[in-house]
C-alpha positions as CSV (number, residue, x, y, z in Angstrom):
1,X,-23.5,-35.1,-22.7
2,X,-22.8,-31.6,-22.5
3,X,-19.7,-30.1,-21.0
4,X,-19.8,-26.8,-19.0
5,X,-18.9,-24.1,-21.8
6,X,-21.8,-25.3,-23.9
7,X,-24.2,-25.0,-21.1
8,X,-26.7,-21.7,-21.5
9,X,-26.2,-21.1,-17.4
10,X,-22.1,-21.7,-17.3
11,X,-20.8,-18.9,-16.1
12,X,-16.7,-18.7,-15.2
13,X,-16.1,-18.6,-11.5
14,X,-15.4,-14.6,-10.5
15,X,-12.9,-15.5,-7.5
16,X,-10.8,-17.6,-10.0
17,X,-10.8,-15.4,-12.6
18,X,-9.6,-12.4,-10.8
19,X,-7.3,-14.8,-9.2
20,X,-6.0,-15.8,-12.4
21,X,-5.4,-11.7,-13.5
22,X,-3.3,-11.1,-10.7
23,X,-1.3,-13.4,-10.7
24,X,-0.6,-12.7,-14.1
25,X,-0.3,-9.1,-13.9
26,X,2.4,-10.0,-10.8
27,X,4.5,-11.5,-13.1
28,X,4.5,-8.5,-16.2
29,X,4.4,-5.2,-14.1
30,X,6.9,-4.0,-11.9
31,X,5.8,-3.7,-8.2
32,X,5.7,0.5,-8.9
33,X,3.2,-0.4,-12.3
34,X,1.6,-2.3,-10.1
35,X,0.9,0.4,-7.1
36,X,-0.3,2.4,-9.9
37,X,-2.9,0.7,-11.3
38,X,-3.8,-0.3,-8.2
39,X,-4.2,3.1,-7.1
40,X,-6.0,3.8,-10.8
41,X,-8.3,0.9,-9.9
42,X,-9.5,2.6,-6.7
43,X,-10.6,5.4,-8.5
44,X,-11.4,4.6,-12.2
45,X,-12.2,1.0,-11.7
46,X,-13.2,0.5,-15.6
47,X,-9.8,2.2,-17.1
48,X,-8.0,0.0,-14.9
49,X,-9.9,-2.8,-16.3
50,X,-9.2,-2.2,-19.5
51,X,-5.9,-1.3,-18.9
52,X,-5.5,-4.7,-17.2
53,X,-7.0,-6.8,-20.0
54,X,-5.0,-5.4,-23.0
55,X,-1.7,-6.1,-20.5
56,X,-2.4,-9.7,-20.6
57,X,-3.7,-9.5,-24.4
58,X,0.2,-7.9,-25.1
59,X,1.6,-10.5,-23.1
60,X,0.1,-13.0,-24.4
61,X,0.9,-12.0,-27.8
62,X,4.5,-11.9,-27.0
63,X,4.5,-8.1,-27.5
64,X,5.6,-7.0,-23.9
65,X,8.5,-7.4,-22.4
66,X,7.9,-8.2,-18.9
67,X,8.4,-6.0,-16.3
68,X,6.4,-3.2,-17.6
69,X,7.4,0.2,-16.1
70,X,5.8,2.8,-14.0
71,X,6.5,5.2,-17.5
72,X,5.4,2.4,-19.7
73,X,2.0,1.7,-17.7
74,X,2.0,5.8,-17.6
75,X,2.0,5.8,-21.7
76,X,-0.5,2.9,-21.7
77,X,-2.8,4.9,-19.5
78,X,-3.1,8.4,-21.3
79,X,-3.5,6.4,-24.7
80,X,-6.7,4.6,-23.3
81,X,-8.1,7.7,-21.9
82,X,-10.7,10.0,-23.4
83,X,-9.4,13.3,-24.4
84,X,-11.3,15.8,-22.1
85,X,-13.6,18.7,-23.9
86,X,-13.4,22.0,-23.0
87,X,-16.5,23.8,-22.7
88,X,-16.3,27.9,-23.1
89,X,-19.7,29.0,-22.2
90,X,-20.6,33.0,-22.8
91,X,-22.6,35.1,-20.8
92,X,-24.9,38.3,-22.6
């Protein structure tokens, strides 16, 4: 018999997962982390997914100390971002 994780068409249930991330990013981020990355998540949905999954990787490693700051989620945040590129464009 096959189980469900060696099954091609197995796919993890969505609800559940994102269930599963909140609940665990309640219990590392303090509530003002928390409003932050929500509000990051409203308008850079993919940093704040990142951001979320290497929260619970540290946490899982045992290299965070819960609760996470609002200046420690701030540090986290301008680590993962791009740096911007200035373009100087010149006019003859």
């Amino acid at each position: 018999m096959s189980s469900p994780d060696s099954d091609e068409n197995y796919q993890p249930n969505e609800p559940e997962f994102a269930a599963q991330k909140e609940i665990i990013l309640k219990q590392i981020l303090s509530s003002d982390a928390r409003l932050r990355l929500n509000n990051v998540k409203m308008v850079k949905p993919d940093v704040a997914n990142t951001v979320e999954n290497y929260l619970i990787n540290l946490a899982s490693q045992g290299r965070v100390r819960p609760p996470v700051t609002d200046d420690q989620l701030k540090q986290i945040l301008l680590s993962i971002q791009q740096p911007k590129r200035d373009f100087k464009i010149n006019r003859r």
